[in-house]
RONURO-398785 format. One record per residue: residue in three letters; chain; x, z, y of N, C-alpha, C, O in turn. Coordinates in nm, 3 decimals, padded with zeros to 5 digits. Atoms other than C-alpha are relative to their C-alpha. Example, Ala and Ser with C-alpha at 12.3 -4.5 7.8 and 13.67 -1.06 7.14 Angstrom:
BEGIN
<r residu="ALA" chaine="A" n_c1="00.089" n_c3="00.000" n_c2="-00.119" ca_c1="01.230" ca_c3="00.780" ca_c2="-00.450" c_c1="00.090" c_c3="00.000" c_c2="00.120" o_c1="00.194" o_c3="00.066" o_c2="00.118"/>
<r residu="SER" chaine="A" n_c1="-00.082" n_c3="-00.006" n_c2="-00.119" ca_c1="01.367" ca_c3="00.714" ca_c2="-00.106" c_c1="-00.077" c_c3="00.073" c_c2="00.109" o_c1="-00.026" o_c3="00.090" o_c2="00.220"/>
% end
This chain:
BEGIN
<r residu="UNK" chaine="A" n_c1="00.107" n_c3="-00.047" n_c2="-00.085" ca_c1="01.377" ca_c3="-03.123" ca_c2="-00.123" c_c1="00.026" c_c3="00.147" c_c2="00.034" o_c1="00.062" o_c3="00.238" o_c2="-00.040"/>
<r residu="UNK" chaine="A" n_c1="-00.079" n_c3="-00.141" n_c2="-00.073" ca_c1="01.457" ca_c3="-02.835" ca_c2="00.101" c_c1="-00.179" c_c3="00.117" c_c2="00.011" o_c1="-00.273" o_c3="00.086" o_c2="00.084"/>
<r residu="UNK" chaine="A" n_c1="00.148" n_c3="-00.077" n_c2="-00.041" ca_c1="01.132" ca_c3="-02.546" ca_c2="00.084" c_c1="00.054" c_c3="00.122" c_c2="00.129" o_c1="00.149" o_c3="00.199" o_c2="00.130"/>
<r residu="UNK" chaine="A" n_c1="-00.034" n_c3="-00.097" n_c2="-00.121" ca_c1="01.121" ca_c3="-02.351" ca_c2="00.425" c_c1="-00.100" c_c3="00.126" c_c2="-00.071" o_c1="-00.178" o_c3="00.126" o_c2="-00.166"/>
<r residu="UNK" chaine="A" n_c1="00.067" n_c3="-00.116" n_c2="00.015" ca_c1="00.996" ca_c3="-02.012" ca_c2="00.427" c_c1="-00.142" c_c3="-00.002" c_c2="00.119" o_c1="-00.147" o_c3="-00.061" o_c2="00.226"/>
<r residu="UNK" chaine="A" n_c1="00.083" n_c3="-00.004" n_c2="-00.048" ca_c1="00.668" ca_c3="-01.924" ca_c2="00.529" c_c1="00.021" c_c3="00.126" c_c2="00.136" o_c1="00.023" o_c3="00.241" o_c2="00.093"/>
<r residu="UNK" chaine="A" n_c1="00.042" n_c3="-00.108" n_c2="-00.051" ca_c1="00.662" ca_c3="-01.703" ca_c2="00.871" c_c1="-00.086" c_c3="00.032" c_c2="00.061" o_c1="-00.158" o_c3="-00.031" o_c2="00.138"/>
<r residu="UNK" chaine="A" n_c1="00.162" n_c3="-00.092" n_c2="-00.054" ca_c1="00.414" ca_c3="-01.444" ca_c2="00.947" c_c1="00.035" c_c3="00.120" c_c2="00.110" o_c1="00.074" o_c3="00.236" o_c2="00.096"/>
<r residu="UNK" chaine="A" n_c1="00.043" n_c3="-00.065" n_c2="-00.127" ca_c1="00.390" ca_c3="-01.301" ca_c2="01.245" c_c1="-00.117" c_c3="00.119" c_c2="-00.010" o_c1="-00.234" o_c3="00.100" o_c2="00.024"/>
<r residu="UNK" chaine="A" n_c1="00.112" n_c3="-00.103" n_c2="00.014" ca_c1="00.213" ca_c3="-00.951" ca_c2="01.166" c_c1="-00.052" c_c3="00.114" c_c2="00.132" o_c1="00.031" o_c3="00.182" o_c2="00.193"/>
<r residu="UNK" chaine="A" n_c1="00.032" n_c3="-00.051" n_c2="-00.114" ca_c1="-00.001" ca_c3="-00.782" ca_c2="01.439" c_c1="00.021" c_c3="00.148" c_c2="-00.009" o_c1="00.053" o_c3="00.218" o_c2="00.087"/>
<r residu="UNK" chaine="A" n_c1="-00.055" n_c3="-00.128" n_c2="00.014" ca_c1="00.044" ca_c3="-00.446" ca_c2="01.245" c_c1="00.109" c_c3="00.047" c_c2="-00.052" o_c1="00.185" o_c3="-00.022" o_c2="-00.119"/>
<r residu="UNK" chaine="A" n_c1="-00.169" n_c3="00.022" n_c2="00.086" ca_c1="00.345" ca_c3="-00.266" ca_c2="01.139" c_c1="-00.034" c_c3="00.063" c_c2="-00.145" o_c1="-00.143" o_c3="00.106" o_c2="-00.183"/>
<r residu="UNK" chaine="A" n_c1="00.022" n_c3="00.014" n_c2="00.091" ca_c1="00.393" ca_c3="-00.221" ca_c2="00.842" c_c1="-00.051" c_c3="00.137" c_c2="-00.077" o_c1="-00.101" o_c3="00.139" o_c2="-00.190"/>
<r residu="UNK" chaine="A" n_c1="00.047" n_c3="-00.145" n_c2="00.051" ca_c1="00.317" ca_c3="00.166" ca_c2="00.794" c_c1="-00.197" c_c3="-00.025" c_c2="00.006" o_c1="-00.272" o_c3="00.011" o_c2="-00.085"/>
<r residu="UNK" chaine="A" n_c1="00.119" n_c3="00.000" n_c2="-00.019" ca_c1="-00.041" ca_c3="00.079" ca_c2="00.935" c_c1="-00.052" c_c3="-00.094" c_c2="-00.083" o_c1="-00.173" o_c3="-00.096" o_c2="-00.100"/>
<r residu="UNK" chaine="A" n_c1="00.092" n_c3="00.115" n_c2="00.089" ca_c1="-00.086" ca_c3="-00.242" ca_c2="00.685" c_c1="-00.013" c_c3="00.091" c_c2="-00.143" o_c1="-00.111" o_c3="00.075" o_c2="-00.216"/>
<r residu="UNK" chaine="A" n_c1="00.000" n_c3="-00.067" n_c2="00.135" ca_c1="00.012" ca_c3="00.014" ca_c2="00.373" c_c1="-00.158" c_c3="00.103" c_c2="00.037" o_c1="-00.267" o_c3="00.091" o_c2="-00.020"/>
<r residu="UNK" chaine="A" n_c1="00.129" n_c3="-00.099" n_c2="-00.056" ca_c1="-00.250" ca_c3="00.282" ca_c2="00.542" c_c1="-00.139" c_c3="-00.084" c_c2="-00.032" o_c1="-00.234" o_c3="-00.032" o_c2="-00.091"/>
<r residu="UNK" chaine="A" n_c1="00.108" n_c3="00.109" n_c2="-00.006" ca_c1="-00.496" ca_c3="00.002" ca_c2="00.546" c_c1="00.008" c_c3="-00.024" c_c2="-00.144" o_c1="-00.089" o_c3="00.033" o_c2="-00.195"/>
<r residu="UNK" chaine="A" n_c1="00.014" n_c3="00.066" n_c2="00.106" ca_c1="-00.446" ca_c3="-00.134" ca_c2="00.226" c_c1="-00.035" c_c3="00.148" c_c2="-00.110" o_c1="-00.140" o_c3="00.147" o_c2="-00.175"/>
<r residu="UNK" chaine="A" n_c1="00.045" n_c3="-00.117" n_c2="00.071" ca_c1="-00.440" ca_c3="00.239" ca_c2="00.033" c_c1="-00.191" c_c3="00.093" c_c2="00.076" o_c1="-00.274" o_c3="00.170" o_c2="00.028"/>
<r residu="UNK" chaine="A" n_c1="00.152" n_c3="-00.046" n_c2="-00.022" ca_c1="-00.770" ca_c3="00.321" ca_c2="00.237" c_c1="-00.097" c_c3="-00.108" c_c2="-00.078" o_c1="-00.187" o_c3="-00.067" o_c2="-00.152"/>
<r residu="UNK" chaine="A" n_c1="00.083" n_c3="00.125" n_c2="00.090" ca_c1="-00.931" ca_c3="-00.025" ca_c2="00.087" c_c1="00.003" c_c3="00.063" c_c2="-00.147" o_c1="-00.100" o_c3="00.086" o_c2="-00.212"/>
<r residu="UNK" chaine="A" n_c1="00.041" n_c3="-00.080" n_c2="00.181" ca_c1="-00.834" ca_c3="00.145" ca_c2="-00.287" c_c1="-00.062" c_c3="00.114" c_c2="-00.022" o_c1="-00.111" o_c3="00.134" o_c2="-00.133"/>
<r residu="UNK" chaine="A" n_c1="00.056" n_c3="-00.086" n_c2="-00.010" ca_c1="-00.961" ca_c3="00.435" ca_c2="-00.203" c_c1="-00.161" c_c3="-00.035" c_c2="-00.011" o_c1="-00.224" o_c3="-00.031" o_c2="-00.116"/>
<r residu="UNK" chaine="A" n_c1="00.123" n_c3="00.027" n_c2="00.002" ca_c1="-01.293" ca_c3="00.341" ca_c2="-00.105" c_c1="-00.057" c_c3="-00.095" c_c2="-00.162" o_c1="-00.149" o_c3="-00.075" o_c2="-00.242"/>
<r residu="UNK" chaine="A" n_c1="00.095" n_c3="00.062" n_c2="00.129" ca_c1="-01.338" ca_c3="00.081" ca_c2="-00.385" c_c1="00.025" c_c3="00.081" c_c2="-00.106" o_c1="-00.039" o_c3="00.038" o_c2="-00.201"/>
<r residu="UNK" chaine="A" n_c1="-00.048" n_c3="-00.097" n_c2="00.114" ca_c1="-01.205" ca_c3="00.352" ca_c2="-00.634" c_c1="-00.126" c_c3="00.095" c_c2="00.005" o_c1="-00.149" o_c3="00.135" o_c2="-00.109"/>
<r residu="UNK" chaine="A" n_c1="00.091" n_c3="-00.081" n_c2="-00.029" ca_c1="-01.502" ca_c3="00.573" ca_c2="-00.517" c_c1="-00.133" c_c3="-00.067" c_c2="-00.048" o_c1="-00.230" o_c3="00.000" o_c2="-00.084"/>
<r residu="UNK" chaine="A" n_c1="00.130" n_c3="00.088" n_c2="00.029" ca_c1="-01.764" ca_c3="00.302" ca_c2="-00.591" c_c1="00.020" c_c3="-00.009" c_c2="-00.173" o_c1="-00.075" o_c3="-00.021" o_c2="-00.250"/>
<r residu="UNK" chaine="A" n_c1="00.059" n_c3="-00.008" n_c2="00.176" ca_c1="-01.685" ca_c3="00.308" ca_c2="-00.976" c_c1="-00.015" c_c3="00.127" c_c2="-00.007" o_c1="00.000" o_c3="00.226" o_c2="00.064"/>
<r residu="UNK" chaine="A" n_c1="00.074" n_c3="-00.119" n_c2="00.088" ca_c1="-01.825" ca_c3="00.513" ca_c2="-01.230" c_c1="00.157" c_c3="00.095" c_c2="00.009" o_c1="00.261" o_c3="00.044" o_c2="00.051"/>
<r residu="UNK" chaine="A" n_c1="-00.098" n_c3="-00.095" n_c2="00.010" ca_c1="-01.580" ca_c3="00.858" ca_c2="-01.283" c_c1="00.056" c_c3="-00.035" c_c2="-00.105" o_c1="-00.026" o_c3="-00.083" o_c2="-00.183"/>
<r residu="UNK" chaine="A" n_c1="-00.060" n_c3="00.043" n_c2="00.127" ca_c1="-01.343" ca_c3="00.781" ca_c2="-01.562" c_c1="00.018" c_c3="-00.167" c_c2="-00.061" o_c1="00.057" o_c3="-00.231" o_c2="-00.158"/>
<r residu="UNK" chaine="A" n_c1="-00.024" n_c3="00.204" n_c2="00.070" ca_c1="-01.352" ca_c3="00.397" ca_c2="-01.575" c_c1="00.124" c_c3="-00.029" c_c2="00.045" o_c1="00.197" o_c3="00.029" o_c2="00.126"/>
<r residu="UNK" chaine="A" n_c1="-00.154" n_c3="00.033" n_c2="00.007" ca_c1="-01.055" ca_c3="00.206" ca_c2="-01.620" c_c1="00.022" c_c3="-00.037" c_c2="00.135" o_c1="00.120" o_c3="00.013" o_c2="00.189"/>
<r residu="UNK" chaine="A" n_c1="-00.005" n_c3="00.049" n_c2="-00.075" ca_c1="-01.136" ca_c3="00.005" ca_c2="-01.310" c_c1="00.050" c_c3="00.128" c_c2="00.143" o_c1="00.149" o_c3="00.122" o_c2="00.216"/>
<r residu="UNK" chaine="A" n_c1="-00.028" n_c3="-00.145" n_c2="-00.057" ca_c1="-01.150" ca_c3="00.363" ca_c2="-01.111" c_c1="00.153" c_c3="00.040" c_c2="00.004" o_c1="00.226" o_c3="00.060" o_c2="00.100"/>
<r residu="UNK" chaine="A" n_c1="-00.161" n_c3="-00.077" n_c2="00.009" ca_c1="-00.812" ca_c3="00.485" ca_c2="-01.253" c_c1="00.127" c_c3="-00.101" c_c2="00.054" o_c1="00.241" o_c3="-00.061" o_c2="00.080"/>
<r residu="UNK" chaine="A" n_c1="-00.090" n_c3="00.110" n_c2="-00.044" ca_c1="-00.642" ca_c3="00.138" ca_c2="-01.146" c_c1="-00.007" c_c3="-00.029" c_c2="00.136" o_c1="00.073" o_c3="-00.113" o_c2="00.179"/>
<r residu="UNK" chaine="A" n_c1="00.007" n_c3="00.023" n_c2="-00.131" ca_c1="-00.738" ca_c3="00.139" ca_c2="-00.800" c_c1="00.058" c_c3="00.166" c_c2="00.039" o_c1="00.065" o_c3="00.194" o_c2="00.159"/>
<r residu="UNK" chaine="A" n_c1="00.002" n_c3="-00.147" n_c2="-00.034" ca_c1="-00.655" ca_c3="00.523" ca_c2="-00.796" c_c1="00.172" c_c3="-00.029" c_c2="-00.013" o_c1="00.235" o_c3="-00.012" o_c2="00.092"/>
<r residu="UNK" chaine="A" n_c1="-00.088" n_c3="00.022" n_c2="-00.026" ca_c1="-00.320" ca_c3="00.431" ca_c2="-00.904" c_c1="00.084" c_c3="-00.092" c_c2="00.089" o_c1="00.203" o_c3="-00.070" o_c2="00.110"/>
<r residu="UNK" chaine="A" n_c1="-00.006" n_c3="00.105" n_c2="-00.128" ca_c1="-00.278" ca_c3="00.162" ca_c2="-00.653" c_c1="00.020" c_c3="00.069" c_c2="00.094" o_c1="00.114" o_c3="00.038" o_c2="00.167"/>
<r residu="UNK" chaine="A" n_c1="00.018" n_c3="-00.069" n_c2="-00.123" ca_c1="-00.350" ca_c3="00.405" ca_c2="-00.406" c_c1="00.111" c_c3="00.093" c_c2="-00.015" o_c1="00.186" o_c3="00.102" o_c2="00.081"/>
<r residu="UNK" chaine="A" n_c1="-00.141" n_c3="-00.065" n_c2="-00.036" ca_c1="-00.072" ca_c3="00.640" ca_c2="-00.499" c_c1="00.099" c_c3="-00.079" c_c2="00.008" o_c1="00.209" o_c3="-00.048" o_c2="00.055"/>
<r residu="UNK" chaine="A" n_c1="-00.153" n_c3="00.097" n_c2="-00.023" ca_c1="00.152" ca_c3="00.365" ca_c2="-00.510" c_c1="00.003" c_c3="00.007" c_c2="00.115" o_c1="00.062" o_c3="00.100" o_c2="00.172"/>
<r residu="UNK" chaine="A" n_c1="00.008" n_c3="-00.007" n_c2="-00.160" ca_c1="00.077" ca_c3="00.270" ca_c2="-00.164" c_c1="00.045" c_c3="00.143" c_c2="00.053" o_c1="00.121" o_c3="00.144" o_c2="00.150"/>
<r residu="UNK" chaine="A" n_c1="-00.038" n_c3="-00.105" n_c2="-00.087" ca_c1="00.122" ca_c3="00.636" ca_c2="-00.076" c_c1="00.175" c_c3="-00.006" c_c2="00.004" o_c1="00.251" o_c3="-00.022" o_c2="00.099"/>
<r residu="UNK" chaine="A" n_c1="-00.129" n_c3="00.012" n_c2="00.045" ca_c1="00.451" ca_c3="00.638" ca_c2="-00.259" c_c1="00.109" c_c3="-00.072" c_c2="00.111" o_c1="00.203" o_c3="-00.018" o_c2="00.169"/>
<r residu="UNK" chaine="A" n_c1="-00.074" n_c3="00.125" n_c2="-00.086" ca_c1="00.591" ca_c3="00.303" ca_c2="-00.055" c_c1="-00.014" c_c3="00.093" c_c2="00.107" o_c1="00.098" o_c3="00.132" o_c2="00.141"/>
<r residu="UNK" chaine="A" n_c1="-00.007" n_c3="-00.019" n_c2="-00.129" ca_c1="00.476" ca_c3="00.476" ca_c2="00.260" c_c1="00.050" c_c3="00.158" c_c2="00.044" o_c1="00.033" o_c3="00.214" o_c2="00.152"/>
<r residu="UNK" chaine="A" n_c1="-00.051" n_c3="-00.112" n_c2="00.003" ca_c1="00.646" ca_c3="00.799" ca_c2="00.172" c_c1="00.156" c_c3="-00.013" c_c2="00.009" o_c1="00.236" o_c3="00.073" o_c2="00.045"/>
<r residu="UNK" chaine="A" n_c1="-00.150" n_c3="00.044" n_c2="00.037" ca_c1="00.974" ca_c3="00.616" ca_c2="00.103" c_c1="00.034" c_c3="-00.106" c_c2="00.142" o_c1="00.147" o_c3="-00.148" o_c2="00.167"/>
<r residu="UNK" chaine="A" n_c1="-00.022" n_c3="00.077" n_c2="-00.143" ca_c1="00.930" ca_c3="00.407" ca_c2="00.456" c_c1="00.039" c_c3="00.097" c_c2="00.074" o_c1="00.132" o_c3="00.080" o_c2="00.152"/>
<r residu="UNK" chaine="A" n_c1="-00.011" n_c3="-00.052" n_c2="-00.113" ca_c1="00.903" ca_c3="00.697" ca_c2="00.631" c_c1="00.139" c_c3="00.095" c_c2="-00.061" o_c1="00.173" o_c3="00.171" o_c2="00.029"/>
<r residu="UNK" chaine="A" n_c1="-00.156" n_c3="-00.041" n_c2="00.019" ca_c1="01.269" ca_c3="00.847" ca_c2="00.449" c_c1="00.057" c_c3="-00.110" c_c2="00.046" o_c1="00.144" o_c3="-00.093" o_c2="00.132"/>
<r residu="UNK" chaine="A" n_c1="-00.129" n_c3="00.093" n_c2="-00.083" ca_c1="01.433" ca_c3="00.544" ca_c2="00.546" c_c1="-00.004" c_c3="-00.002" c_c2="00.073" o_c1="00.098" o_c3="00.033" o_c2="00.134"/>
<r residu="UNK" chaine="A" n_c1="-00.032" n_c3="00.023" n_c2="-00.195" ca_c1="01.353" ca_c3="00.481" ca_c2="00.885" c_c1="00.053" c_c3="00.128" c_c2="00.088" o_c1="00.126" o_c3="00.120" o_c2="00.187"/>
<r residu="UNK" chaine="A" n_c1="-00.078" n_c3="-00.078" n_c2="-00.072" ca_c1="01.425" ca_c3="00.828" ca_c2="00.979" c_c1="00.113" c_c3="00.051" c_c2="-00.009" o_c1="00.166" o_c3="00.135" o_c2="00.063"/>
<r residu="UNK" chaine="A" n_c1="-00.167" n_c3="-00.049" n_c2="00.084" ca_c1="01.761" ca_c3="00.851" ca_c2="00.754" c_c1="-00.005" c_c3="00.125" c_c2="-00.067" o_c1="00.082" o_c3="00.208" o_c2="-00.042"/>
<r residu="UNK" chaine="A" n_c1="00.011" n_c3="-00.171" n_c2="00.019" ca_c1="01.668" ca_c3="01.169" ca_c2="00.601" c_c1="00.078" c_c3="-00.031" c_c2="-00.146" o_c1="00.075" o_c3="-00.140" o_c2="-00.203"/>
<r residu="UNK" chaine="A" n_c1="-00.041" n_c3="00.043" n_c2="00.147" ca_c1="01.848" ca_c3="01.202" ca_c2="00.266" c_c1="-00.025" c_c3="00.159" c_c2="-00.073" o_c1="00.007" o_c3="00.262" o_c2="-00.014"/>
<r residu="UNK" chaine="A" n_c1="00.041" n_c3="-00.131" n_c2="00.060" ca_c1="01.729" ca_c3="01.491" ca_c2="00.013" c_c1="00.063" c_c3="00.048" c_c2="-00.116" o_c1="00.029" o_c3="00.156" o_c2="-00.165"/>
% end
């Protein structure tokens, strides 16, 4: 049995789906209490996301440091 791949056809690119997705942790990171675990795990989420979209924008423009 042969499994095909699923394709997705995305309307945004992909800098604007990371943007999107680190604004969503943001906000729910703001709705917990200060110091909760739940808080610090969406907070790190959100620098990840920055991270990825810090390292998109070195590759695509070739920059090397």
């Amino acid at each position: 049995m042969v499994k095909t791949r699923r394709c997705v056809k995305h309307s945004l690119s992909f800098r604007a789906r990371l943007t999107e997705e680190a604004e969503r942790f943001r906000t729910a990171a703001e709705q917990q209490p200060p110091g909760s675990m739940a808080r610090e795990l969406l907070l790190r989420r959100v620098r990840q996301t920055e991270t990825a979209l810090h390292m998109n924008d070195l590759l695509s423009t070739g920059e090397s440091k």
